[in-house]
C-alpha positions in Angstrom: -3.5 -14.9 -1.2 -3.7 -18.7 -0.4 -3.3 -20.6 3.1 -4.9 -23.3 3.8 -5.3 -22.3 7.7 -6.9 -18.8 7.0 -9.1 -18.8 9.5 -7.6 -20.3 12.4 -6.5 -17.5 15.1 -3.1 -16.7 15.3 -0.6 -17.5 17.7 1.5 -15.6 19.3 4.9 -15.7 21.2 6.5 -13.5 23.7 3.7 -10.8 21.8 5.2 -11.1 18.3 2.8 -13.1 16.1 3.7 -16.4 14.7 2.8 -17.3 11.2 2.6 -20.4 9.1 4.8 -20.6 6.1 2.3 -20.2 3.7 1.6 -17.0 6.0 4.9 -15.9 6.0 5.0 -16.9 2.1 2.1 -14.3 1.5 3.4 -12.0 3.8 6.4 -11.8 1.9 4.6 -11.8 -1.4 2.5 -8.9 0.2 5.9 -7.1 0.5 7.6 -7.6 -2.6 4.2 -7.0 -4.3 4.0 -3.3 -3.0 7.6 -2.7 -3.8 7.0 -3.8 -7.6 3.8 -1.2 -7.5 5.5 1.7 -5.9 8.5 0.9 -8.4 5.5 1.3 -11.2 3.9 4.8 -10.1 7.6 6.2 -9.9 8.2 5.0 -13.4 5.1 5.7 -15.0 4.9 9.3 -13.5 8.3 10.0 -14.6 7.3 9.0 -18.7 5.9 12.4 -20.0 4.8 10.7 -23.3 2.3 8.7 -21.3 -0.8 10.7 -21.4 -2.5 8.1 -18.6 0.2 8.2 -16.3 -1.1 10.7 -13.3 -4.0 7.9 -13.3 -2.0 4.7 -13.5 0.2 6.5 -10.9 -2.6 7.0 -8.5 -3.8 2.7 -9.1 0.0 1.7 -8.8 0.4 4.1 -5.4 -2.8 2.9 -3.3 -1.8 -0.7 -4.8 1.7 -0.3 -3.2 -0.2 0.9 0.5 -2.8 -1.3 0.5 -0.4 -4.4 0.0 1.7 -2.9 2.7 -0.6 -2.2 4.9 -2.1 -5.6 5.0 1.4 -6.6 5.5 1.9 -4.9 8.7 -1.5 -6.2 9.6 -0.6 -9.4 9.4 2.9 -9.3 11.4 0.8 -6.9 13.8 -2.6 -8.5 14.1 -2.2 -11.8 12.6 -3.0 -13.3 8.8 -6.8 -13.7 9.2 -7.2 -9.9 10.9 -6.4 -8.7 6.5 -10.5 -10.4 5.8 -13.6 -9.0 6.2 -15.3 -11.2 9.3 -17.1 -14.0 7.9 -15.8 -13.9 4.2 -12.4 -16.1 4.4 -12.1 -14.7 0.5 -12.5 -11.1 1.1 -9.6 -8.9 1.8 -9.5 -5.6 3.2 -9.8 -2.5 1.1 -7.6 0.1 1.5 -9.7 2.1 3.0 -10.6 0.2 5.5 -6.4 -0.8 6.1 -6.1 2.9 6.6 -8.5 2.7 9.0 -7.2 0.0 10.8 -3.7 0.9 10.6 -3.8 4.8 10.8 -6.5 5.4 13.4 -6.4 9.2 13.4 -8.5 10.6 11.1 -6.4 13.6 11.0 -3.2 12.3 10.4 -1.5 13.8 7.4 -0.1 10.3 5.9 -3.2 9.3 5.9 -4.9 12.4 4.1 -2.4 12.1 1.4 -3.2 8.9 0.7 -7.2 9.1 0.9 -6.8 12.0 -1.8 -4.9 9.9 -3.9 -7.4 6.9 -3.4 -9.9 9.8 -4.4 -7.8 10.7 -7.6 -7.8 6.6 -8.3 -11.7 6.7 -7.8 -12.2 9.2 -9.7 -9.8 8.2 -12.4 -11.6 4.6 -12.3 -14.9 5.6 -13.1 -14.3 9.3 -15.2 -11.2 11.1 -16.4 -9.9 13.5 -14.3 -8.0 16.7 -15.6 -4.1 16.8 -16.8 -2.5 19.0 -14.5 0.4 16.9 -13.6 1.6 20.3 -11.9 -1.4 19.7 -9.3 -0.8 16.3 -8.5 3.0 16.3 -8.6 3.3 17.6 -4.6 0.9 15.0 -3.9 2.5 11.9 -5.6 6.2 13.6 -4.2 4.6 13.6 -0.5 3.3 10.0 -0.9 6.8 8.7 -2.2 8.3 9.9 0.6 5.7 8.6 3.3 5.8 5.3 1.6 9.0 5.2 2.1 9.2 6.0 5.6 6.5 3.9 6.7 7.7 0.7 4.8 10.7 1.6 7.1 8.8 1.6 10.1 6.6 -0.9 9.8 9.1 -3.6 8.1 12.7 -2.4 7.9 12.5 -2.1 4.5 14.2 1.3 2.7 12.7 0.7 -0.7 13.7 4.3 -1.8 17.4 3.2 -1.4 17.0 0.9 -5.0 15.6 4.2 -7.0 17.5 6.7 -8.1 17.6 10.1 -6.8 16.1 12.1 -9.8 13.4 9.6 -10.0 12.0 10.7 -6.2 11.9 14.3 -7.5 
């Protein structure tokens, strides 16, 4: 992500938040971005000779949320609410767009994707057992939130452009 005007506060008219076009550019990016990644889990899940694939679907999944997320955080809060304070060069981490974004603790979208950021974790750092079976509910729930969220928060039905058996 590049703008020049980064830190600058944003402005706002008639309470929708006005962006630069290098903000809009990114935001845009941002969008297309997590489309490409949720595209990718789908796929990848969905290749049984790949033995990696419940791991790369996990990166490509919280890849997909985290870039939407900071998205929607941008058209909600403004471009420089996705940085940490005080580090113009630090983005968000999911985690923390989750917290941002989802503010109940308890919410069930939000579960599903913290266990998923755990399988991601986990995956990063160790291997994790092959039990597609296990993870399979998971990854279906998480398709199907993703969906409904990038709806939601920017009009976008990106499940529309995948097949049917793929979602399955």
């Amino acid at each position: 992500i590049h703008c020049a005007d980064r830190g600058r506060p944003a402005q706002q008219s008639r309470g929708k938040i006005r962006m630069t076009e290098d903000e809009t550019r990114d935001y845009q990016r941002l969008l297309n971005k997590a489309q490409e990644a949720f595209v990718l889990a789908i796929e990848l899940f969905n290749r049984p000779t790949i033995r990696y694939r419940v791991e790369g679907c996990a990166f490509f999944l919280c890849n997909a949320w985290e870039l939407m997320l900071k998205a929607y955080i941008i058209k909600r809060d403004g471009y420089s609410a996705i940085f940490y304070p005080g580090k113009s060069q630090r983005t968000l981490s999911l985690e923390d767009c989750l917290k941002k974004v989802m503010t109940n603790e308890h919410d069930p979208v939000r579960k599903n994707i913290e266990s998923i950021c755990e399988l991601r974790n986990t995956s990063t750092h160790f291997v994790v057992p092959e039990y597609e079976i296990t993870y399979a509910p998971l990854f279906q729930a998480d398709i199907v939130n993703f969906d409904n969220r990038m709806r939601t928060y920017h009009g976008i039905e990106v499940c529309d452009s995948i097949p049917d058996n793929y979602l399955t």
